[in-house]
C-alpha positions as CSV (number, residue, x, y, z in Angstrom):
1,X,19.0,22.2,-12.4
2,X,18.0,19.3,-14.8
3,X,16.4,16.2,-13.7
4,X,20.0,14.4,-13.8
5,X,21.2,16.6,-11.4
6,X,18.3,16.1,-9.5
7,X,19.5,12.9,-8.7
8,X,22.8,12.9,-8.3
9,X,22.2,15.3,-5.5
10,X,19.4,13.2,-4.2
11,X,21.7,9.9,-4.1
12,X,25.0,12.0,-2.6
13,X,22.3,13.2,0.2
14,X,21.2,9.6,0.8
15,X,25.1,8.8,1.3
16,X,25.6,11.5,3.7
17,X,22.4,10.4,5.8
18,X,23.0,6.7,5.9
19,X,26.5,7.4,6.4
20,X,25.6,9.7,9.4
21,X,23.0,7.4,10.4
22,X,25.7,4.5,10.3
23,X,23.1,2.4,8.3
24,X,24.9,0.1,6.4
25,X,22.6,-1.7,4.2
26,X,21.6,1.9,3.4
27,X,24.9,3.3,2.8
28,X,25.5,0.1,0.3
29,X,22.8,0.7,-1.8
30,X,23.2,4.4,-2.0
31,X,27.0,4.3,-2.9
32,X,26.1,1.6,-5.8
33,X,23.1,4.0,-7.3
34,X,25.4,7.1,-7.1
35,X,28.1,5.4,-8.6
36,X,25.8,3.4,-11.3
37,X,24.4,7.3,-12.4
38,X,27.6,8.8,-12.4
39,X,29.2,5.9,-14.4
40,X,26.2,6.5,-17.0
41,X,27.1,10.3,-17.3
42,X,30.7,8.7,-18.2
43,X,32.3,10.4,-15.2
44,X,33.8,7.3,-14.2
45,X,36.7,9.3,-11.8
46,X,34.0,10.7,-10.1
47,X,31.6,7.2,-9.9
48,X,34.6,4.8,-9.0
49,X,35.2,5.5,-5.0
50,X,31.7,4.7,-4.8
51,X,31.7,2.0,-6.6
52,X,34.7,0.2,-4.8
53,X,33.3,1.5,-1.3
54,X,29.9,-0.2,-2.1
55,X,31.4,-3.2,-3.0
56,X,33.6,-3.7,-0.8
57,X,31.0,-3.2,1.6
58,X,28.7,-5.8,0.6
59,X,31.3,-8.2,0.7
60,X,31.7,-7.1,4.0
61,X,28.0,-7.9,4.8
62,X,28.0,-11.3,2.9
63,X,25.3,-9.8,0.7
64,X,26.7,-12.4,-2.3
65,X,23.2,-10.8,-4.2
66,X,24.1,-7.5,-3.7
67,X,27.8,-7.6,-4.2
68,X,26.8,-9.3,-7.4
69,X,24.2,-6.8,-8.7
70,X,27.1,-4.0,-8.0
71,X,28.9,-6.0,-10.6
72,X,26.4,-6.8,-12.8
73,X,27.2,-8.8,-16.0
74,X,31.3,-8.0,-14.3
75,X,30.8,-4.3,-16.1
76,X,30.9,-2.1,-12.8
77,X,33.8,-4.1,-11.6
78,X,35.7,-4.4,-15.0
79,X,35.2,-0.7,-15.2
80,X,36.3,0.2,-12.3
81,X,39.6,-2.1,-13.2
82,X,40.1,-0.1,-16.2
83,X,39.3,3.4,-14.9
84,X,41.8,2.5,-11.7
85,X,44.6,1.2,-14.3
86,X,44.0,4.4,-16.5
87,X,44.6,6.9,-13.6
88,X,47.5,5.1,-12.1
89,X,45.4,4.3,-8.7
């Protein structure tokens, strides 16, 4: 297992625990990093529930700084937009 592995593991764990745990702010910020690595491996099917999940979340917390670092520069949500429009979700 390479060090990109590694991670995505580590960041699927952390979802399950603060899920679990029913730690939101957690579970926010874990869904956005495990979305943001997959979505830089390119497998965007894969990245995009957890990407929409984490932001919808923060908008659920009125985290207006989070829910904008999750889109960032409108990349994560424009790709999301395109990924969800190229799979017919």
């Amino acid at each position: 297992m390479d060090r990109i592995d590694e991670a995505v593991d580590f960041h699927r764990a952390a979802v399950d625990l603060t899920r679990q745990a029913r730690y939101v702010p957690g579970l926010v910020q874990s869904l956005r990093m495990l979305g943001e690595i997959l979505l830089g491996l390119g497998r965007r099917a894969e990245a995009l529930p957890h990407l929409q999940e984490a932001i919808g979340l923060f908008a659920q917390l009125k985290d207006r700084e989070g829910e904008a670092a999750a889109n960032a520069d409108g990349e994560l949500l424009a790709a999301c937009q395109r990924l969800r429009q190229s799979s017919g979700l």
